[in-house]
DRENDO-1510 file (C-alpha; in Angstrom, 1 decimal, always signed):
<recs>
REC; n; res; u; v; w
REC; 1; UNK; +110.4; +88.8; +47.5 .
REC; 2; UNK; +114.0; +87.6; +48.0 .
REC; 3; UNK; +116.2; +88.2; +50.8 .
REC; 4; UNK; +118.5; +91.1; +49.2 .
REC; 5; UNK; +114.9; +93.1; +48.4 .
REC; 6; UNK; +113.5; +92.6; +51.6 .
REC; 7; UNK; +116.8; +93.9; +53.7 .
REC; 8; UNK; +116.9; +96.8; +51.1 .
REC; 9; UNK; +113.3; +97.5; +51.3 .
REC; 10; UNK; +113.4; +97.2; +55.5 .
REC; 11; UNK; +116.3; +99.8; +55.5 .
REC; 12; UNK; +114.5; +102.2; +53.3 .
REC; 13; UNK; +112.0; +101.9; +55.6 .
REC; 14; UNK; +113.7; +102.3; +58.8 .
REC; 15; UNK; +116.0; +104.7; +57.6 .
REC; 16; UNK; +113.5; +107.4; +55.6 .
REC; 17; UNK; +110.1; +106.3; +57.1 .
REC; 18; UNK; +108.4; +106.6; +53.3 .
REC; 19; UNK; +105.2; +107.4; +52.8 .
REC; 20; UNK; +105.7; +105.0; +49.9 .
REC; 21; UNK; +108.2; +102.6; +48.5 .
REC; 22; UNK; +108.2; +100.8; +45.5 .
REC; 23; UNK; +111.6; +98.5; +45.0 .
REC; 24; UNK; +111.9; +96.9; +41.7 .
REC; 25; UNK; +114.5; +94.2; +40.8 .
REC; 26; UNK; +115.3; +94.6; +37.4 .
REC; 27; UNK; +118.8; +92.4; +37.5 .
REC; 28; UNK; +117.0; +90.6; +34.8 .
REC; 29; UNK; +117.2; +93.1; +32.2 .
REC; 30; UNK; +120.8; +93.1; +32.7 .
REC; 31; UNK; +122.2; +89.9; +32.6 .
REC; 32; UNK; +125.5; +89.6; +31.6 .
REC; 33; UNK; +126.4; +93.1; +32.4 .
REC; 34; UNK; +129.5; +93.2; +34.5 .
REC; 35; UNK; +127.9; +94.2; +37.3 .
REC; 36; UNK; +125.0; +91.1; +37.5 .
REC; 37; UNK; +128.2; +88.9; +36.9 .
REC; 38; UNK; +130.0; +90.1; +40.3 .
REC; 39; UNK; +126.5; +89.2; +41.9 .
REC; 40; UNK; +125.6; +92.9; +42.6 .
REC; 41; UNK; +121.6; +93.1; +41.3 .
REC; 42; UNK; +119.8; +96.7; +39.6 .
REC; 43; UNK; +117.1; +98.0; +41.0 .
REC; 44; UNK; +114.6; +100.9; +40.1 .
REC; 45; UNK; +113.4; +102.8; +43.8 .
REC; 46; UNK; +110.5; +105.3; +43.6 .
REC; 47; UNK; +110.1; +106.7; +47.3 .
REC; 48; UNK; +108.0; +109.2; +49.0 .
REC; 49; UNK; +109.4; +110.9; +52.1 .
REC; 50; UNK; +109.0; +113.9; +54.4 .
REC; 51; UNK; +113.0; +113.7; +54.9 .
REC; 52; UNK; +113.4; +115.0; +51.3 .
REC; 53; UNK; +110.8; +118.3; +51.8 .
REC; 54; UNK; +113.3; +120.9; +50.9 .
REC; 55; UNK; +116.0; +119.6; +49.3 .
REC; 56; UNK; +116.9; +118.7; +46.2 .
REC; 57; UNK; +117.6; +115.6; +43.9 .
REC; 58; UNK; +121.4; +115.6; +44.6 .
REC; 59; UNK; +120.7; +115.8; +48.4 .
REC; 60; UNK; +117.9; +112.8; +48.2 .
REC; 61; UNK; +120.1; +110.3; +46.8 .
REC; 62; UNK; +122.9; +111.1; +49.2 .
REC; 63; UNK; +120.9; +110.2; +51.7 .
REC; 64; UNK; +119.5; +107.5; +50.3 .
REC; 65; UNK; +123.1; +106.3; +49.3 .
REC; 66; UNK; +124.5; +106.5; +52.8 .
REC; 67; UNK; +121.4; +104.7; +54.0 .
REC; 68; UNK; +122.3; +101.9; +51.7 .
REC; 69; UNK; +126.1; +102.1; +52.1 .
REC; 70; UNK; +126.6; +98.8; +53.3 .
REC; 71; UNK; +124.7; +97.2; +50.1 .
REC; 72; UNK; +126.1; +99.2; +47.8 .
REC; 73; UNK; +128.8; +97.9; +46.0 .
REC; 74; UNK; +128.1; +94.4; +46.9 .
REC; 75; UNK; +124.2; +93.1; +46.8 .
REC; 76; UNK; +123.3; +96.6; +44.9 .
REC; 77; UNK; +125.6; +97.4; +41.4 .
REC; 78; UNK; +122.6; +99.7; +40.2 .
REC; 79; UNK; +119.9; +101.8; +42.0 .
REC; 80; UNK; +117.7; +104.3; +39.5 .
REC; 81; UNK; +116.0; +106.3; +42.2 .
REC; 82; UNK; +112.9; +108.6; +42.2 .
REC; 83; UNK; +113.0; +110.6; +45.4 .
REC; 84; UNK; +109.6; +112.7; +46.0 .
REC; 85; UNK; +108.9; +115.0; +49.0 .
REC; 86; UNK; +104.9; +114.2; +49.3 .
REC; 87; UNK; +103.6; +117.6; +47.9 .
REC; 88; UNK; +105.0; +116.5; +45.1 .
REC; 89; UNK; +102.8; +113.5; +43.7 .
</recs>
């Protein structure tokens, strides 16, 4: 797992305390997109928290955003995310 993944995948986990995580890097599939060219990487995020019980997909990836601000923009050009409450799997 490189670096980039690991601090992404540690601030998931800090920040939302999933019940699962799955981070792929799929900057592959995108080579010489603009974004892969600045160095910013894609990745696809399937989560399962309690901190999304209630509220809906708009308010899951906000959170989700601001956990990430600092990567965004820079390590993180593209994030496809799949945000679950548990009662919903």
């Amino acid at each position: 797992m490189s670096d980039r993944l690991s601090r992404i995948r540690t601030i998931l986990e800090t920040e939302l305390a999933p019940e699962s995580i799955e981070l792929i890097d799929e900057s592959h599939l995108h080579a010489g997109h603009a974004g892969a060219k600045s160095g910013g990487s894609h990745y696809d995020l399937t989560i399962v928290s309690d901190k999304f019980i209630g509220l809906n997909a708009v308010a899951r990836h906000r959170i989700i955003f601001a956990a990430l601000f600092e990567e965004m923009g820079s390590d993180i050009h593209a994030l496809s995310i799949h945000a679950y409450a548990p009662d919903e799997i």
